[in-house]
MARDRENZA-78100 format. One record per residue (C-alpha): residue in one letter; x, y, z. Coordinates in steps of 0.5 Angstrom, whole numbers, plus 500, padded with zeros to 3 digits. Layout:
// MARDRENZA-78100
SITE  guba    u    v    w
SITE     A    X    Y    Z
...
// end
This chain:
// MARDRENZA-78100
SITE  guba    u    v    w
SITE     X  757  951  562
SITE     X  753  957  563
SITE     X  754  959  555
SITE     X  752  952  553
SITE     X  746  953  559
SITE     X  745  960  555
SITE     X  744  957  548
SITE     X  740  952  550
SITE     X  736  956  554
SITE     X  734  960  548
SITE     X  733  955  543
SITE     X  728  952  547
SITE     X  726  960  547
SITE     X  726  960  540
SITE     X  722  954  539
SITE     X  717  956  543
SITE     X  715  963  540
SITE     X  717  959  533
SITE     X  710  954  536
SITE     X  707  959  538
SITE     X  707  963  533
SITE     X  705  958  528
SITE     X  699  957  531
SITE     X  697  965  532
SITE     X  698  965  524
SITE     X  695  959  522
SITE     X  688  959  520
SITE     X  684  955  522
SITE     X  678  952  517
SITE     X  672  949  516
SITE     X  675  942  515
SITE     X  678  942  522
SITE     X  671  943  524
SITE     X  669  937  521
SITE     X  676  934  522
SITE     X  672  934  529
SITE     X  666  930  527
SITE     X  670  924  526
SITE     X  677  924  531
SITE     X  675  920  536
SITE     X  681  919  539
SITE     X  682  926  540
SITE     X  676  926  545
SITE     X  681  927  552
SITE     X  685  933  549
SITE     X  683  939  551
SITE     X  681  946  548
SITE     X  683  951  552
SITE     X  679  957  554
SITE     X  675  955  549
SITE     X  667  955  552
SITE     X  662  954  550
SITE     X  656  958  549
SITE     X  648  957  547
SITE     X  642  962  544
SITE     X  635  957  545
SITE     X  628  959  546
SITE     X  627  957  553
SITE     X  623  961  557
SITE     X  626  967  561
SITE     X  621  967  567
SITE     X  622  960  568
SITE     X  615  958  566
SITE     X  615  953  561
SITE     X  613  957  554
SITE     X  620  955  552
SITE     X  618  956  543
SITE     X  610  956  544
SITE     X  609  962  543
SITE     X  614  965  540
SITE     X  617  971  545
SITE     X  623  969  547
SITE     X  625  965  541
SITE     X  629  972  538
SITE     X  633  976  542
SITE     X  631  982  537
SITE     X  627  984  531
SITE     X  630  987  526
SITE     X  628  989  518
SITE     X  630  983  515
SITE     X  627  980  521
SITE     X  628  976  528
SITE     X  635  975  530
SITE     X  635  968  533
SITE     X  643  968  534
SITE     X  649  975  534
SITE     X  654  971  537
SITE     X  663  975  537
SITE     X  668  972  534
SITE     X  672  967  533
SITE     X  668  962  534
SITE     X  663  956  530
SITE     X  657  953  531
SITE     X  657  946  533
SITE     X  649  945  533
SITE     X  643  947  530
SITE     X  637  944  534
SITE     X  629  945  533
SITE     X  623  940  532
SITE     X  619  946  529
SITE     X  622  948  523
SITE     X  619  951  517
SITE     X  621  953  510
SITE     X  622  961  512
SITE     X  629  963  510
SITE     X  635  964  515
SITE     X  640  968  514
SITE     X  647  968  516
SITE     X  651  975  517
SITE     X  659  973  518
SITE     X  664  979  521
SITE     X  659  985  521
SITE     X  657  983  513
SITE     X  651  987  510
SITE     X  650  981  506
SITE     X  648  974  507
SITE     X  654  969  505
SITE     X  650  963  507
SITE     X  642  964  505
SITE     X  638  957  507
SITE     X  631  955  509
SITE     X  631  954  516
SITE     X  627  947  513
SITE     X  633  945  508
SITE     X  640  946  515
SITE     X  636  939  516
SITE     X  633  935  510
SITE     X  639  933  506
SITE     X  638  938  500
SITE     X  642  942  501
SITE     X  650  941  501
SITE     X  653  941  505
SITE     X  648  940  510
SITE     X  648  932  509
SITE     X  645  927  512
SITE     X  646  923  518
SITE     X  650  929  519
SITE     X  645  933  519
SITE     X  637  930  520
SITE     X  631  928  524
SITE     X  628  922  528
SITE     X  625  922  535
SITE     X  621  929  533
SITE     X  627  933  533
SITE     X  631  937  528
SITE     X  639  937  529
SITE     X  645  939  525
SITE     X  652  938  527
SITE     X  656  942  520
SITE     X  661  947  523
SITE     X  659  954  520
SITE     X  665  958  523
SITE     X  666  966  523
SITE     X  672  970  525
SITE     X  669  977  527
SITE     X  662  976  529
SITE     X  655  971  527
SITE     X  648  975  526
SITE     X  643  970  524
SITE     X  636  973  522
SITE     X  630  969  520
SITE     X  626  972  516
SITE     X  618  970  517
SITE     X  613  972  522
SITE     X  615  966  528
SITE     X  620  962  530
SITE     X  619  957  536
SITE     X  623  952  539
SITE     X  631  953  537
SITE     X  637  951  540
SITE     X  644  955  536
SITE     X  650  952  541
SITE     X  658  955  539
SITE     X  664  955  541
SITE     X  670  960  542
SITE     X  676  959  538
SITE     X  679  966  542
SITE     X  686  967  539
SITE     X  685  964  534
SITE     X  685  966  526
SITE     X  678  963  524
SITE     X  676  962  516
SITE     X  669  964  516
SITE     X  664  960  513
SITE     X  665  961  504
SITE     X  661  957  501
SITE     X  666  953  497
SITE     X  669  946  497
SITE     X  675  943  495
SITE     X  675  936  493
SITE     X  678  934  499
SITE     X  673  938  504
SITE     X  668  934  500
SITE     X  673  928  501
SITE     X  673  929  509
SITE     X  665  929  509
SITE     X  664  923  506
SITE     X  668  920  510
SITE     X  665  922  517
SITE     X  657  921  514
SITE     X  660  914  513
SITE     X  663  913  519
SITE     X  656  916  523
SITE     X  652  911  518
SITE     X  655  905  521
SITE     X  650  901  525
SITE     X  656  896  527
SITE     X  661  900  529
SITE     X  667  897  531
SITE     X  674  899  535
SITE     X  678  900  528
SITE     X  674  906  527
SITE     X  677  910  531
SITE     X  684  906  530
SITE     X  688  913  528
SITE     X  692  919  530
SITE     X  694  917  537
SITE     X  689  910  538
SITE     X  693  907  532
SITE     X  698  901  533
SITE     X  693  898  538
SITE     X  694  891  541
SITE     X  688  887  543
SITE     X  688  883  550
SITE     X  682  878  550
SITE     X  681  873  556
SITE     X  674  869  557
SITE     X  671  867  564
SITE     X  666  866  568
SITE     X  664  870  575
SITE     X  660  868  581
SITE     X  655  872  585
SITE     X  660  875  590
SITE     X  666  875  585
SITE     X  670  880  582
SITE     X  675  878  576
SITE     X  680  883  574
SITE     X  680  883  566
SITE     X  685  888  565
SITE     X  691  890  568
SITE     X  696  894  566
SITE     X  703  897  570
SITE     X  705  902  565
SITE     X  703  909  562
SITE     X  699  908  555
SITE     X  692  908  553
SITE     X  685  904  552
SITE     X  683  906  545
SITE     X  676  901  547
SITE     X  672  895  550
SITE     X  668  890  548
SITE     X  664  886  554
SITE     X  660  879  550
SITE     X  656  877  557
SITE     X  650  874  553
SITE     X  644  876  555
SITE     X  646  877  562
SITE     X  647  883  563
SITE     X  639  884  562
SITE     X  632  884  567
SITE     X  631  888  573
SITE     X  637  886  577
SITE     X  644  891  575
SITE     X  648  886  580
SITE     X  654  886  575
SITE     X  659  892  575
SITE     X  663  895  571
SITE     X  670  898  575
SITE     X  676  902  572
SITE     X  681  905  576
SITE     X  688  910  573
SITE     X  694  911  576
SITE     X  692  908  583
SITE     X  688  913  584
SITE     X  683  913  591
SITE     X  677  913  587
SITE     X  675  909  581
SITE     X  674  912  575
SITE     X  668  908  573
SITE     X  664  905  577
SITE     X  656  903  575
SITE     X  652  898  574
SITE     X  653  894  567
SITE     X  648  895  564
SITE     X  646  903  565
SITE     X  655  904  563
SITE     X  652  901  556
SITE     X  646  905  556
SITE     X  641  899  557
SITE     X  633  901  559
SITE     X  630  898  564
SITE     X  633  891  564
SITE     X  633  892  556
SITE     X  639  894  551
SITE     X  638  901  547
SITE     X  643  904  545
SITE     X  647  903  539
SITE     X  651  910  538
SITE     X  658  910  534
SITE     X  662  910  540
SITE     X  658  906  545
SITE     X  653  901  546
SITE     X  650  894  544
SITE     X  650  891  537
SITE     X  647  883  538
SITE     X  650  880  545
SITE     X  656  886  545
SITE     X  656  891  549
SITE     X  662  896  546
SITE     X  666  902  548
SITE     X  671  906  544
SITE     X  672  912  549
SITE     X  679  913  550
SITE     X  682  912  555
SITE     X  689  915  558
SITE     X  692  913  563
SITE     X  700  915  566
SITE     X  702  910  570
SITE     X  697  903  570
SITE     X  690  902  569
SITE     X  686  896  572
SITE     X  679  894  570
SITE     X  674  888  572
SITE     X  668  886  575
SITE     X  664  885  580
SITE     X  658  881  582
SITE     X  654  884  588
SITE     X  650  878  591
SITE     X  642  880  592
SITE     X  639  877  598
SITE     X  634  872  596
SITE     X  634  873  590
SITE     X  637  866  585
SITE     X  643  869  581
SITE     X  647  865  576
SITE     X  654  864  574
SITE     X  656  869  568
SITE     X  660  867  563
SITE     X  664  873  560
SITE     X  668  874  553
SITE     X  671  881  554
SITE     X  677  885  549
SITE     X  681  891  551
SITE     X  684  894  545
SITE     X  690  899  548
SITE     X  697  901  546
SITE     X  704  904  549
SITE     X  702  912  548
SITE     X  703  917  553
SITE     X  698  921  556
SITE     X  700  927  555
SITE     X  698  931  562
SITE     X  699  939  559
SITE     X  694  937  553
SITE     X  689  930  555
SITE     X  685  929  561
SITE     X  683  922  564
SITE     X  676  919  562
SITE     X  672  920  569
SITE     X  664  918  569
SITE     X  660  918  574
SITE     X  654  914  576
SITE     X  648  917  580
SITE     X  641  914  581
SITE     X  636  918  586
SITE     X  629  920  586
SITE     X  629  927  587
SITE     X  626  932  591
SITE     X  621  936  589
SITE     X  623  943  588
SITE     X  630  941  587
SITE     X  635  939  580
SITE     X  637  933  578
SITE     X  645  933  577
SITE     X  648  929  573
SITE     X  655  932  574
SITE     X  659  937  579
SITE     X  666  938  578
SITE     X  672  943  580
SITE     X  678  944  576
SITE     X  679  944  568
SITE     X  677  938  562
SITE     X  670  938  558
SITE     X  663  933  559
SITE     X  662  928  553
SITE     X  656  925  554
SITE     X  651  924  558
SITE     X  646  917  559
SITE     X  640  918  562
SITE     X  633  914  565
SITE     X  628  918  566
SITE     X  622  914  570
SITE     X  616  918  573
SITE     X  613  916  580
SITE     X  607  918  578
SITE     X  602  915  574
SITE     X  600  918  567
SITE     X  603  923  562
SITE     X  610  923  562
SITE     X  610  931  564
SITE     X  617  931  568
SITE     X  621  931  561
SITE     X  618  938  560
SITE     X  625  940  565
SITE     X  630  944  562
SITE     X  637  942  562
SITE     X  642  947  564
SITE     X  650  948  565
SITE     X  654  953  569
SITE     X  662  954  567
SITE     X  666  958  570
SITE     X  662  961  575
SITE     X  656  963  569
SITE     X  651  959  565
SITE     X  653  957  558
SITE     X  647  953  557
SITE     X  640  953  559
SITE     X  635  948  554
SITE     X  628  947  553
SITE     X  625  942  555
SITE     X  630  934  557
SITE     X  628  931  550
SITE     X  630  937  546
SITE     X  637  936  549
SITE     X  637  929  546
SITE     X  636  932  539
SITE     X  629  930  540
SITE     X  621  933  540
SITE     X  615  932  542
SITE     X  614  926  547
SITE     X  608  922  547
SITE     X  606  924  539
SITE     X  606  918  534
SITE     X  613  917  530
SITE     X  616  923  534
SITE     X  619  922  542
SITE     X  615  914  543
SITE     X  620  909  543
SITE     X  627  907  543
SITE     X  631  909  537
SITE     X  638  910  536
SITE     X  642  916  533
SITE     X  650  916  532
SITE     X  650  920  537
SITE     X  644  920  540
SITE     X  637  918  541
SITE     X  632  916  545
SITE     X  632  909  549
SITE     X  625  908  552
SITE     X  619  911  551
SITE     X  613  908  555
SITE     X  606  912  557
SITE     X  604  906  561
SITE     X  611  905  564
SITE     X  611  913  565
SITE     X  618  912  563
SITE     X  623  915  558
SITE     X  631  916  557
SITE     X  636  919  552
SITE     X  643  920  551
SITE     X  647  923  547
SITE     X  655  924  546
SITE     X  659  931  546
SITE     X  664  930  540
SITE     X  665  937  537
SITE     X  662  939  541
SITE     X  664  937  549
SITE     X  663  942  553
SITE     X  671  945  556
SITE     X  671  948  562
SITE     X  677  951  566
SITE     X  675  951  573
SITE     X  669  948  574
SITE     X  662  945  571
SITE     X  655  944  573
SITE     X  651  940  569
SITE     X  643  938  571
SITE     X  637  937  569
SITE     X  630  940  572
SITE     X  624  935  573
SITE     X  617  937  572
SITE     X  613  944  567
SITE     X  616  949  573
SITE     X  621  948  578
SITE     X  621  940  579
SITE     X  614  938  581
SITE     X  614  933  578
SITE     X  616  927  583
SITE     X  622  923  579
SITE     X  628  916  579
SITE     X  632  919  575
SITE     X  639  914  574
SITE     X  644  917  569
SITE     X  652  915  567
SITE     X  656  922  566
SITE     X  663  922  562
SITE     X  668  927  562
SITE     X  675  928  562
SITE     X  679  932  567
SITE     X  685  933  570
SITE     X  684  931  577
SITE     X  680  925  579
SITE     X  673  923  582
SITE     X  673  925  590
SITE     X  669  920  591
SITE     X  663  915  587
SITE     X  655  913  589
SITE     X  655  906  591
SITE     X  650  901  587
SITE     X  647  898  593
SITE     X  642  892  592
SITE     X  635  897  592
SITE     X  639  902  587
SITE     X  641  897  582
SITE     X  633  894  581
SITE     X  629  896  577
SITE     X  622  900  579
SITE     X  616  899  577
SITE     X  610  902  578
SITE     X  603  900  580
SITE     X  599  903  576
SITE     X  599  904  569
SITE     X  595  908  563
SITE     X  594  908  557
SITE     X  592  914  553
SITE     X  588  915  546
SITE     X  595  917  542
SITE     X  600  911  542
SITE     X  594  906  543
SITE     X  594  900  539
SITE     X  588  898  536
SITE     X  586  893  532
SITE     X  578  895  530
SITE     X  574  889  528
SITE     X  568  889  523
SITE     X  562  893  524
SITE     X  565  899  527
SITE     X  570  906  525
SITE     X  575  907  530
SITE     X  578  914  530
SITE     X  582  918  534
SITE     X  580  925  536
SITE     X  579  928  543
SITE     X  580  921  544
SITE     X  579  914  542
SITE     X  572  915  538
SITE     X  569  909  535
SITE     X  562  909  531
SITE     X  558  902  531
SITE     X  555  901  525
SITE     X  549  897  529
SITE     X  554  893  533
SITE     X  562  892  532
SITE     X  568  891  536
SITE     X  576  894  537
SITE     X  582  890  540
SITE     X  586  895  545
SITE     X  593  891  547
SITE     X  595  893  554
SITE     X  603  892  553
SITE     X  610  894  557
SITE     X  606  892  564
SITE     X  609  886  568
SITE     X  605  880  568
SITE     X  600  880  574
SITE     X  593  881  576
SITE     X  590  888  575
SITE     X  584  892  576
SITE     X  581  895  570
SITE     X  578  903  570
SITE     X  576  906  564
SITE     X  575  913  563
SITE     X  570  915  558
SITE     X  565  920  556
SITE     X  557  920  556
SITE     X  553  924  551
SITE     X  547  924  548
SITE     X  549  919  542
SITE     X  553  915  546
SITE     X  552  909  544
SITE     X  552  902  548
SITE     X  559  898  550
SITE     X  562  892  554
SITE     X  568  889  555
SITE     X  572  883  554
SITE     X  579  879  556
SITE     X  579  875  550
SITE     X  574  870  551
SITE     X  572  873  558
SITE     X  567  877  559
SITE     X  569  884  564
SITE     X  563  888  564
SITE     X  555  887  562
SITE     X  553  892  557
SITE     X  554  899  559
SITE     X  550  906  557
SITE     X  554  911  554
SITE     X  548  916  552
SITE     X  546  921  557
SITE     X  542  928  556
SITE     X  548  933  556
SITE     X  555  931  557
SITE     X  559  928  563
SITE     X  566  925  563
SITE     X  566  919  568
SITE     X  572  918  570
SITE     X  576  910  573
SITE     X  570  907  572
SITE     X  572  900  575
SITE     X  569  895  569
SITE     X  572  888  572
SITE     X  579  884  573
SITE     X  583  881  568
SITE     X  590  877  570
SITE     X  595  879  565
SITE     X  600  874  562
SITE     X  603  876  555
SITE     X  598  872  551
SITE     X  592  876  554
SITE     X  595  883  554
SITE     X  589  887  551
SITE     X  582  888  552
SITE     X  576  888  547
SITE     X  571  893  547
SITE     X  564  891  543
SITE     X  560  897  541
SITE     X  552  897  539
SITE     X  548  903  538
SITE     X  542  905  542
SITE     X  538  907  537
SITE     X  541  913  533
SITE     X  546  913  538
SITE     X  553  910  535
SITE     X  559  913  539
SITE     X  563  910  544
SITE     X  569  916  546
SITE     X  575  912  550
SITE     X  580  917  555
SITE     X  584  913  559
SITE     X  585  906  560
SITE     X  588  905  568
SITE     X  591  898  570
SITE     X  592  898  579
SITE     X  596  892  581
SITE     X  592  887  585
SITE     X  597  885  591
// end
């Protein structure tokens, strides 16, 4: 018995060193990089030690010249350049970020190279011109310039640009430490070229579905589909498992019941009998909805048509019970929801040395001044996913808190710090037209409002290559305001990771946190004004919105976003010397007499208070009629303030 013991003991031995030995000297390439773009059924396993590191432009001080000005955009110059990025190996680049690239070279310097392998315009890691920098993998939308390709190094990376400023850049890489790494070569072999057609196919499909991600260990799925209808003060259980396997995802069709300003239906989720759910949120934030409105449509969450889906995996070593549950509202009516619901799962085991269980937590707080935002803090080991983040001021005007850098500690230092909230959902320039100014979705983020009336925002985005692996603990926030939160915020936010010990405990949805705010007053500046000129005037925007009178004229502002209700209209507006004469209607009514925009030296008027009007969305604008008073011909438009009337 003990010699057998013995043999036994030392072929596992064997067995072992052989694994581990295989791993050692296999070399680790490209392609399993981009392997990663596409295998999310591979989101719960871990990468161990593999932490995560970025070089941005954020400002050292603190202050808010994140890239403006350039000097913090290089850690050094050197003679070919500024070098942006010097990272040790092994390790890969998962993300190159900027909203402000230019057609200066960059160049990468692999393993202590004198020679670039890889010389390419800071402009082309983004159009789509250059392979294998390839389009929806790489690109631009809401203002900002993303590229995910893997650029992988075995020694060191050094990334030098070659022109005189660089501004605003965020360079995130992971380690690959122990690992034999194939730095960057520049050639493709059909199969390489094969992998990532498949990936910008997968990222290109706007109705993504549970069999893009049926592979691997999510293969085999079964599909368990109940309908039913539940009642406010319910919960119905839709799912409930009594042995160890995985959901590989979920589909949730309420209709349009699930929109407004009321969140009372939640979405419940619990593994292995665990004390605290593992999801628990109002259903419409889970899903990425805006405001009572849907808006995200990413490939692995969101709303497409009336179905919201989700195709995270999710492990579970025992059981797992899902459900949902109808909070009632005090003299609120609330109707009945009819609800089709499909959970995709199969039979595999979790394996608890390799995979974490999904965990999100949900959070809605209106922050105090001077202090972060948390979107998780956490102990032990897993990696963050995603984040989903609405992001409401509560003070009127521009929407100046999304100035707040991002930040991440792990393992007791800071990996992360970004340079500005709507950079760390790949995007630039809020406010700006056809940048950060409304809800776009992206594969893998986006923006999911934008409303300067509102003083509303939100984005999200998915860590899929590159999830950010922690072994001790993680901190993951974001600031509010140009420097040091100072900016008054009702921040909701809906965080996704995997770990190997579960939530110690949750926030509750109470009636107050699962409404909708909404302000009472609103304005309206000159940039995203929608404006219709009628004859007889030239509209253009300038300083603000100018609008010349050809004798006299008129031009149409649409006063969209807000609430129906009565309001009292101010105008800001300059007085000048060829200011002309304006008035202002609702429609068919008038709001104001004709008012004198000329004065003998510029004055800027502020809140004028030029009538009430009672909107509705039939009458949501206002009409300014411009005449000239002699030569004077200009009308020069600043601000438009709505203010609630009780």
């Amino acid at each position: 018995m003990i010699r057998i013991s013995i043999k036994i003991s030392a072929v596992i031995f064997l067995l072992t060193i052989s694994y581990q030995s295989y791993g050692q000297n296999r070399t680790y390439k490209w392609s399993d990089e981009v392997e990663l773009l596409k295998r999310v059924d591979q989101m719960p396993k871990y990468r161990h030690n593999q932490l995560i590191e970025q070089e941005s432009s954020y400002d050292r001080t603190g202050g808010n010249d994140d890239g403006f000005s350039g000097k913090y955009s290089f850690l050094r110059k050197e003679t070919d350049g500024l070098v942006i990025a010097d990272f040790k190996g092994p390790g890969v680049i998962n993300r190159i970020w900027t909203p402000t690239p230019t057609d200066d070279m960059l160049s990468f310097y692999f393993d202590g190279e004198k020679k670039p392998r890889l010389k390419i315009r800071f402009s082309d890691l983004f159009s789509g011109k250059v392979y294998p920098f390839v389009k929806p993998v790489c690109g631009n939308e809401v203002g900002g310039y993303y590229c995910y390709i893997p650029i992988p190094f075995n020694k060191s990376l050094k990334i030098v640009f070659e022109g005189e400023k660089i501004m605003f850049h965020q360079i995130q890489s992971r380690k690959l430490p122990g690992m034999s790494v194939e730095s960057w070569t520049g050639n493709f072999s059909d199969s390489d070229r094969k992998l990532l057609s498949e990936v910008s196919n997968l990222w290109a499909d706007i109705s993504p579905t549970v069999d893009n991600y049926s592979t691997g260990i999510s293969s085999n799925y079964q599909t368990e589909e109940k309908t039913f209808t539940i009642q406010p003060g319910e919960e119905v259980t839709f799912f409930d498992k009594k042995s160890a396997g995985r959901i590989i995802g979920f589909d949730i069709n309420g209709g349009t019941s699930f929109e407004g300003i009321y969140k009372d239906i939640l979405l419940s989720a619990k593994w292995d009998n665990e004390q605290v759910e593992a999801i628990y949120a109002p259903i419409a934030d889970f899903f990425g909805y805006a405001y009572g409105k849907p808006a995200m449509r990413s490939i692995v969450m969101g709303r497409y048509a009336t179905t919201n889906y989700c195709y995270l995996p999710m492990p579970f070593d025992q059981s797992a019970t899902m459900k949902l549950i109808y909070k009632k509202r005090d003299n609120v009516p609330q109707s009945a929801v009819s609800v089709n619901v499909k959970v995709y799962y199969n039979d595999a085991r979790r394996d608890t040395k390799e995979e974490g269980k999904l965990y999100t937590v949900w959070r809605r707080e209106k922050t105090d001044l001077g202090k972060f935002y948390t979107f998780t803090e956490t102990k032990g080991k897993g990696h963050y996913v995603g984040t989903i983040h609405q992001a409401q001021g509560l003070r009127p005007g521009m929407t100046l808190f999304f100035e707040g850098d991002d930040s991440t500690y792990v393992d007791g230092k800071m990996r992360m710090h970004g340079t500005g909230s709507e950079d760390y959902y790949n995007g630039g320039w809020y406010a700006l037209l056809d940048r950060w100014d409304r809800g776009i979705s992206m594969p893998i983020h986006g923006s999911l409002d934008y409303s300067l009336p509102m003083a509303r925002t939100g984005g999200y985005r998915f860590f899929v290559s590159d999830k950010l692996s922690f072994e001790k603990e993680i901190y993951h926030g974001m600031e509010h305001g140009e420097v040091r939160n100072n900016f008054p915020v009702d921040y909701t936010s809906v965080a996704f990771y995997y770990a190997a010990q579960p939530l110690k405990e949750k926030m509750e949805p109470t009636a107050e946190l699962r409404e909708v705010y909404l302000p009472a007053t609103h304005v309206y500046f000159p940039q995203l004004m929608q404006v219709t000129p009628d004859r007889g005037i030239q509209v253009i925007l300038d300083r603000g919105l100018m609008m010349t009178a050809y004798g006299q004229g008129a031009a149409r502002v649409m006063l969209t976003d807000v609430p129906e209700g009565n309001y009292k209209v101010l105008l800001n507006y300059h007085e000048r010397p060829n200011g002309a004469d304006f008035q202002v209607w609702q429609r068919q009514k008038q709001l104001s007499d004709w008012k004198s925009g000329k004065a003998n030296q510029d004055n800027y008027r502020e809140r004028v208070h030029i009538g009430d009007i009672q909107l509705t969305p039939q009458t949501n604008s206002i009409t300014f009629h411009v005449r000239k008073n002699g030569d004077a011909d200009l009308f020069e438009l600043n601000l438009i303030t709505l203010e609630r009337i009780d």
